[in-house]
N, C-alpha and C positions, 0 to 999 in steps of 0.2 A: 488542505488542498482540495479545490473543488475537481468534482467531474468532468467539467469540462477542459482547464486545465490540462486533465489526464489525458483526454481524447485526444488531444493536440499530440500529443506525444509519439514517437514511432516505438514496437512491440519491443526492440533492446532496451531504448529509455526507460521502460516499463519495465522490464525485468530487471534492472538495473534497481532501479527505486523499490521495487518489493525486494530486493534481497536487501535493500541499505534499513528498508521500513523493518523488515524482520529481526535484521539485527540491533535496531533499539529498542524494538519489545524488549529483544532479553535482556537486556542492559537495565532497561525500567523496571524491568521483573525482579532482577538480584538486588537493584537500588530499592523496590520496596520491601522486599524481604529483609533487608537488611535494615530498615526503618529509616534510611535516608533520601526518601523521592521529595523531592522539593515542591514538584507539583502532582498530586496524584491524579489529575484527569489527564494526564499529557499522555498518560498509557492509555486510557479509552480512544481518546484522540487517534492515537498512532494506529489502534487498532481499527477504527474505521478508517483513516486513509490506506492503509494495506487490504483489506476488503472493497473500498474504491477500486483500487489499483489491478484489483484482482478481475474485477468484475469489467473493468474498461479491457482487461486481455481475454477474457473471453467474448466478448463482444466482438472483439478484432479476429479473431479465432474463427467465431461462427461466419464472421463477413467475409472472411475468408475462401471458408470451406462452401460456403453458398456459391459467391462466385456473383459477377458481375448478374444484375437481376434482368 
């Protein structure tokens, strides 16, 4: 998922999506521990669009708390 994508998005969607993103980390996580990840970058992946995701809600955050310039 790209950045921008994200940005489109209102801060629920957003929080919405990091907690779905969160919870396939772990999912990826006990699938690779357990030696059955099908595809092993799909957890690199997932882990940078949850850092995306994180990063577009802080941004929202600060423009927020800024305030009309």
């Amino acid at each position: 998922m790209q950045a921008k994508e994200l940005r489109e998005m209102s801060a629920d969607d957003l929080n919405q999506k990091r907690a779905a993103l969160r919870e396939e980390i772990a999912h990826l996580k006990l699938k690779r521990a357990a030696s059955q990840a099908e595809n092993p970058m799909k957890l690199r992946d997932t882990r940078r669009d949850l850092a995306r995701a994180e990063t577009v809600l802080r941004e929202k955050a600060l423009e927020a708390k800024k305030g009309p310039a």
